[in-house]
C-alpha positions in Angstrom: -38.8 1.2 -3.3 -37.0 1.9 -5.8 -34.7 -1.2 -7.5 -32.5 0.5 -9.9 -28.6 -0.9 -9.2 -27.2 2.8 -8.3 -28.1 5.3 -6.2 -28.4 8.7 -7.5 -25.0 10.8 -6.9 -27.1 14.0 -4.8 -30.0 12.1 -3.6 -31.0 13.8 -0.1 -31.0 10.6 1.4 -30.8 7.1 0.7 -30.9 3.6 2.2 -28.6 0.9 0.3 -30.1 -2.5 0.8 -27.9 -5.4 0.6 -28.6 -9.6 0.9 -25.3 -11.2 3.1 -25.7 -15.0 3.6 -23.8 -13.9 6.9 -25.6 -11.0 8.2 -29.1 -11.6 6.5 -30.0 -7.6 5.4 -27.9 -5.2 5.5 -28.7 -1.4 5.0 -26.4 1.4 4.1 -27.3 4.8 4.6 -25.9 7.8 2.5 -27.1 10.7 0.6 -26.4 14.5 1.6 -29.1 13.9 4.9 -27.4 10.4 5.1 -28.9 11.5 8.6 -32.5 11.6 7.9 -31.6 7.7 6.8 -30.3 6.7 9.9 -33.2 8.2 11.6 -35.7 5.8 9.8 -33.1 3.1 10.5 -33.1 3.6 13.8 -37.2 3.6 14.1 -37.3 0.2 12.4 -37.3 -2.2 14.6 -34.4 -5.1 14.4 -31.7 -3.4 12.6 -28.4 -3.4 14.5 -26.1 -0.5 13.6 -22.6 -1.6 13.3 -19.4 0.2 14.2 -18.6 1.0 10.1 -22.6 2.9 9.8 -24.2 0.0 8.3 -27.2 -1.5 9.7 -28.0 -5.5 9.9 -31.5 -6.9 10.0 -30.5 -10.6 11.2 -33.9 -12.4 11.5 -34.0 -12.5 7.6 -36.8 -15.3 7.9 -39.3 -12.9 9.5 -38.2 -9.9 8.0 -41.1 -8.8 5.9 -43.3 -6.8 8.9 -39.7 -4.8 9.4 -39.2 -4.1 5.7 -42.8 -2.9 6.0 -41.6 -0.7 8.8 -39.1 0.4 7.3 -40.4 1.4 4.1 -42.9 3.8 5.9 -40.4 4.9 8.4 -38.2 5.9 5.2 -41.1 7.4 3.0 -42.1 9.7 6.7 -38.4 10.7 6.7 -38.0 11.3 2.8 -35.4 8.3 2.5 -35.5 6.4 -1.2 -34.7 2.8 -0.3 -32.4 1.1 -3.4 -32.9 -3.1 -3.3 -33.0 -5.9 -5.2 -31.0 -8.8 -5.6 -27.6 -6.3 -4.6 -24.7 -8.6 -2.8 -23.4 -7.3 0.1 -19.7 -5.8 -0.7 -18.5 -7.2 2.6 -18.8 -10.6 2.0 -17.1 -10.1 -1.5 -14.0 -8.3 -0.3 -14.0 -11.6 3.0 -14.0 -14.4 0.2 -11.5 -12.0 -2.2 -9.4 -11.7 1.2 -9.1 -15.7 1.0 -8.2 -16.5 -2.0 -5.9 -14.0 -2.1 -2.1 -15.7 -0.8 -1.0 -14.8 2.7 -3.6 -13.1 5.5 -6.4 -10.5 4.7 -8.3 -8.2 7.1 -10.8 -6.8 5.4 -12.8 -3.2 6.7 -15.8 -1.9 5.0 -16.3 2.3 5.1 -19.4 3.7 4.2 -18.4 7.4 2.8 -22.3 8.4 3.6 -21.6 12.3 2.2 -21.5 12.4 -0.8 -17.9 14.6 -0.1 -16.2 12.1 2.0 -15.0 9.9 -1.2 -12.7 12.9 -2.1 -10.7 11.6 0.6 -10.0 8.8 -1.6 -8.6 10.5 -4.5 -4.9 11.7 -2.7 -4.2 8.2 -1.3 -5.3 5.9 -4.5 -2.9 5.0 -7.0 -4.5 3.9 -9.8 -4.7 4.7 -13.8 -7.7 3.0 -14.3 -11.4 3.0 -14.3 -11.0 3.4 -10.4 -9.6 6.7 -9.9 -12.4 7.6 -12.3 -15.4 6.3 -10.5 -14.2 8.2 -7.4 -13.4 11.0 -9.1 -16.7 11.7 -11.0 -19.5 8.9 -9.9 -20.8 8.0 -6.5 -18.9 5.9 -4.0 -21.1 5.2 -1.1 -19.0 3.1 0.3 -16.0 0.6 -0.2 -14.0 -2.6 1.3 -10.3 -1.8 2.1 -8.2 -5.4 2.2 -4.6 -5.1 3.9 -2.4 -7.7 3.8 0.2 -6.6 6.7 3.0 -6.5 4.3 2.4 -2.9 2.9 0.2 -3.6 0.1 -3.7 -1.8 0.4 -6.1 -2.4 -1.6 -9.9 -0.7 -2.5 -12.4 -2.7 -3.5 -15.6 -0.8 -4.9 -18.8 -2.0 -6.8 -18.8 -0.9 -10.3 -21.1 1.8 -11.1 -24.1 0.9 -13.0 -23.6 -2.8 -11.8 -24.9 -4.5 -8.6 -23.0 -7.8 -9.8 -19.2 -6.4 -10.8 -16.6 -4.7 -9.1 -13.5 -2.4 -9.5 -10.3 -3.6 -7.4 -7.3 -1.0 -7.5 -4.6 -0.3 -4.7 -3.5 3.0 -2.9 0.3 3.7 -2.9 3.4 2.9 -0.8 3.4 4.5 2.3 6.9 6.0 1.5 4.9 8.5 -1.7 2.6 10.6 -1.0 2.2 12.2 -4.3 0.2 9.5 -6.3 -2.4 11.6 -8.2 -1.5 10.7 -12.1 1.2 8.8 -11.5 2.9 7.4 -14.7 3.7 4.3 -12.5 0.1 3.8 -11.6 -1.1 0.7 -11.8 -4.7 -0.2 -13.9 -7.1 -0.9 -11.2 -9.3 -4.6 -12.7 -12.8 -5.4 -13.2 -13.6 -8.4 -11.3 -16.7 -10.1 -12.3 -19.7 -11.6 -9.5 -19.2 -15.4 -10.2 -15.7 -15.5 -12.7 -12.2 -16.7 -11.4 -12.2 -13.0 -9.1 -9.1 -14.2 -6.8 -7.1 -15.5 -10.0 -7.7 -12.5 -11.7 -5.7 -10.6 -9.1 -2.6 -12.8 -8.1 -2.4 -13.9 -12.0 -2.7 -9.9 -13.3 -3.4 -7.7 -10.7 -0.7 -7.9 -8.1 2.2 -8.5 -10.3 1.6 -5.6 -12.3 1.0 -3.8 -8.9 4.5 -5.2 -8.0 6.2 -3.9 -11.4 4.5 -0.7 -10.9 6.3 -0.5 -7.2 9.2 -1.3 -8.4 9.7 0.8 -10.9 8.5 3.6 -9.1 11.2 3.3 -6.3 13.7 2.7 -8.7 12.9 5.9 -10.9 12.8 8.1 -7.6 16.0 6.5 -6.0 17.6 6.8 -9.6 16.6 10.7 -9.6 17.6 11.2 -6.5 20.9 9.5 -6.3 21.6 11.8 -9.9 20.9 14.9 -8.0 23.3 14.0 -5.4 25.5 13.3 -7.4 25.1 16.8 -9.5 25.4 18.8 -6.4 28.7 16.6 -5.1 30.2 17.2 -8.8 29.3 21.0 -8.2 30.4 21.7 -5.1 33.9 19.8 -6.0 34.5 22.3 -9.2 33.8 24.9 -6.3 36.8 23.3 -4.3 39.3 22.9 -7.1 38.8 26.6 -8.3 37.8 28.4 -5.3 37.0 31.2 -7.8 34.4 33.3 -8.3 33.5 34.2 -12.1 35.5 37.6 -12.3 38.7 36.1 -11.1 39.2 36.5 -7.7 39.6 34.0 -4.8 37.2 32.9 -2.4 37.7 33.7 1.0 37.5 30.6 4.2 34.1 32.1 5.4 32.6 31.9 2.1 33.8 28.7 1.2 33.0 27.2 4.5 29.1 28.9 3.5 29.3 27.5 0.1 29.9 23.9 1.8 27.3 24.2 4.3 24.9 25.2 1.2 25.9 22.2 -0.2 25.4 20.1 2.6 21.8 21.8 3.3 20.5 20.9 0.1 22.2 17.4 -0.3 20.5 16.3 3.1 17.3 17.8 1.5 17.8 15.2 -1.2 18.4 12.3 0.8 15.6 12.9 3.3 13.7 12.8 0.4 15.3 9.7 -1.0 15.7 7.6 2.3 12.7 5.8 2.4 12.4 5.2 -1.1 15.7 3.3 -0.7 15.2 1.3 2.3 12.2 0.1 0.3 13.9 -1.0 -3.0 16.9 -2.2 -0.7 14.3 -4.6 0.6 13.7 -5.6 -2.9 17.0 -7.1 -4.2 18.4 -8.4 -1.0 20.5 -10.9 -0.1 22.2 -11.0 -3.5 24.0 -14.4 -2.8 27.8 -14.5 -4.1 27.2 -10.9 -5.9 30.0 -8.8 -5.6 27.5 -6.2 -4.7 26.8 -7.9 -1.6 29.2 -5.8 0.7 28.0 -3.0 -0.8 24.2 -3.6 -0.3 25.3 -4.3 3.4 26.6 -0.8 3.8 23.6 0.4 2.8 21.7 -1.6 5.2 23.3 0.1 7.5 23.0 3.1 6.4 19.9 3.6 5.8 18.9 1.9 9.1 21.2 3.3 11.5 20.9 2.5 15.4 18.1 4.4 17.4 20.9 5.9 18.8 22.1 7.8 15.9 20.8 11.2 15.2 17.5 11.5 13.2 17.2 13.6 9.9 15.4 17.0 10.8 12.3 17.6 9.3 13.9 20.7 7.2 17.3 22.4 7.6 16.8 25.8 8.4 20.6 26.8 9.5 24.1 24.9 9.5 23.7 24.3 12.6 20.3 22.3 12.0 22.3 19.4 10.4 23.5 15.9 12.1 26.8 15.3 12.2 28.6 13.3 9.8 26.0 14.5 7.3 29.3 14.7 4.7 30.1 11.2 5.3 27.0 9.6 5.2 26.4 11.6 1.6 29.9 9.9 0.5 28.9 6.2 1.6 25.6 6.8 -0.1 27.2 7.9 -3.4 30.0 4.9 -3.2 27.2 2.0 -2.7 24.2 3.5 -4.5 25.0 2.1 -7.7 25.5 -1.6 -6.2 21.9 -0.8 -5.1 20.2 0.6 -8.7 22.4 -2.6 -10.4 20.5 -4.9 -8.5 17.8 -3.4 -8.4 17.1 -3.4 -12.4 18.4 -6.9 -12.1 15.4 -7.7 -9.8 12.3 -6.3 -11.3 9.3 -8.5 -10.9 8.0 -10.7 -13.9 4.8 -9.8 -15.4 1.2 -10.9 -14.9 1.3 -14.9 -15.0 -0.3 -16.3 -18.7 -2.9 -18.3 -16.3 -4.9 -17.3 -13.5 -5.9 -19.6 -10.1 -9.3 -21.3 -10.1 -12.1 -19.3 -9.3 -13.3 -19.1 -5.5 -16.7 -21.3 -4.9 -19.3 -18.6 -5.3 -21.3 -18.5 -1.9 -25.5 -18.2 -2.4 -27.3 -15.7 -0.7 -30.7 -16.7 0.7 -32.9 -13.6 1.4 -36.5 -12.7 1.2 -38.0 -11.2 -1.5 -38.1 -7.2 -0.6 -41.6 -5.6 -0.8 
């Protein structure tokens, strides 16, 4: 067996042993023939496979005739078994979950290819050592914690460390463009046995909050001064109904010109949309602001009845838009800057100068692996 903290990135295949006060032994396999390590996995008698690929070995009191097994099902099957005194990441990410304020779920995923962590790097939004880790080292697997509220995060253990982890988050689900991101948050080390939940609701999750912020407000910002460039062009258009050598536009072309405008205006706020009902949700109710009529309109606005016609998924004709698309561009561009006041008003304070007590650190009681 082979005891070193971190599996090999290409190993053919692999068996990740973990100790879980919970779940007594629990085995992980991976590598490129992650298959070959379920085989031997399977052979060994009383490991359980679980729904997320791991495997549990419950009867950790007489577990030393199946590790026995299993280390002669795994040499037969040209598995490397990885052990030690290696936590189980599950029962890191459940305690993390509880410390944390409001409710947790927490769901473990074993990326057992080696090419199945890619899948990470699109959705993660991080500027730190995370997005590294995924990017160049081996991920075997990971704890995703969820909060309900919008906010996911990835836990991973740290490479080269059986004992420290990397928490970062993945991005709003209104962006889907997150790879360097100059918004991106840092993702934190959190130590085995240090203050780990108080590290993340003192630092962690209000810079994650900033970060947010400040990302809506950037792309609403951009988007509302696109808007309002093509609003300012098409009204020149209007006034001079000219074309550069002198001579007048006709109705047909004008009523074109308009319907180009409209096209890509609607673009721009299908775009912007989301981002704004999300940074809406930020700053409001504004009690006694005399934005607060304003940042009703908007509410409306942006969440019209089921009723009213949807945005299409990309004009491709004049006739393609909603009605009233002219309108709803002009209530947008009277209220939106009630919206980006308010918005700069209301950006989040930074990481707090102290951090909560650490969580009590729960002992694992295993036997010694052979």
């Amino acid at each position: 067996m082979d005891d070193r903290t971190t599996p090999r990135p290409r190993g053919l295949a692999q068996i990740i042993l973990a100790l879980s006060p919970a779940d007594g032994l629990v085995a992980v396999p991976v590598g490129e023939q992650y298959r070959w390590a379920n085989t031997a996995l399977q052979l060994t008698p009383g490991f359980e496979r679980r729904p997320d690929g791991t495997y549990a070995l419950r009867d950790v009191d007489s577990a030393k005739s199946n590790l026995l097994a299993l280390a002669e099902n795994a040499r037969r099957h040209r598995v490397l078994l990885f052990g030690g005194a290696r936590p189980y990441l599950g029962d890191y990410a459940t305690a993390l979950g509880d410390g944390l304020p409001g409710t947790w779920t927490v769901k473990v995923e074993v990326y057992a290819h080696p090419v199945w962590q890619e899948d990470l790097v699109p959705l993660l939004w991080d500027a730190g050592e995370l997005i590294d880790s995924v990017e160049h080292g081996r991920i075997p697997y990971a704890a995703q914690l969820t909060n309900g509220a919008g906010i996911q995060l990835l836990l991973v253990e740290r490479l080269g460390s059986a004992h420290e982890y990397l928490l970062g988050a993945f991005a709003s689900a209104s962006f889907d463009d997150n790879y360097a991101d100059p918004y991106a948050p840092r993702s934190v080390v959190l130590p085995s046995e240090a203050a780990h939940a108080g590290l993340v609701t003192g630092t962690f999750l209000p810079a994650y909050e900033q970060a947010v912020h400040e990302r809506l407000l950037a792309a609403v910002e951009a988007a509302h001064g696109r808007l309002e460039e093509l609003h300012v062009e098409w009204t020149a258009i209007q006034q001079s109904s000219l074309y550069s050598d002198g001579t007048r536009l006709d109705p047909a072309t004008l009523g074109h010109t308009e319907q180009q405008y409209l096209e890509e205006s609607s673009v721009e706020w299908r775009r912007v949309r989301p981002h704004a009902a999300e940074l809406l949700s930020r700053v409001r109710p504004v009690s006694g602001s005399e934005d607060s009529a304003s940042l009703d309109r908007l509410h409306q606005l942006l969440h019209p009845d089921a009723a009213e016609p949807s945005w299409p998924a990309a004009p491709s004709s004049p006739a393609a838009l909603p009605p009233g698309t002219a309108e709803t561009l002009r209530r947008w561009r009277t209220d939106a800057p009630a919206l980006l006041r308010q918005a700069r008003a209301a950006r989040p304070v930074g990481p707090a100068a102290a951090v909560r007590p650490a969580l009590p650190t729960a002992g694992a009681v295993a036997p010694s692996l052979p």
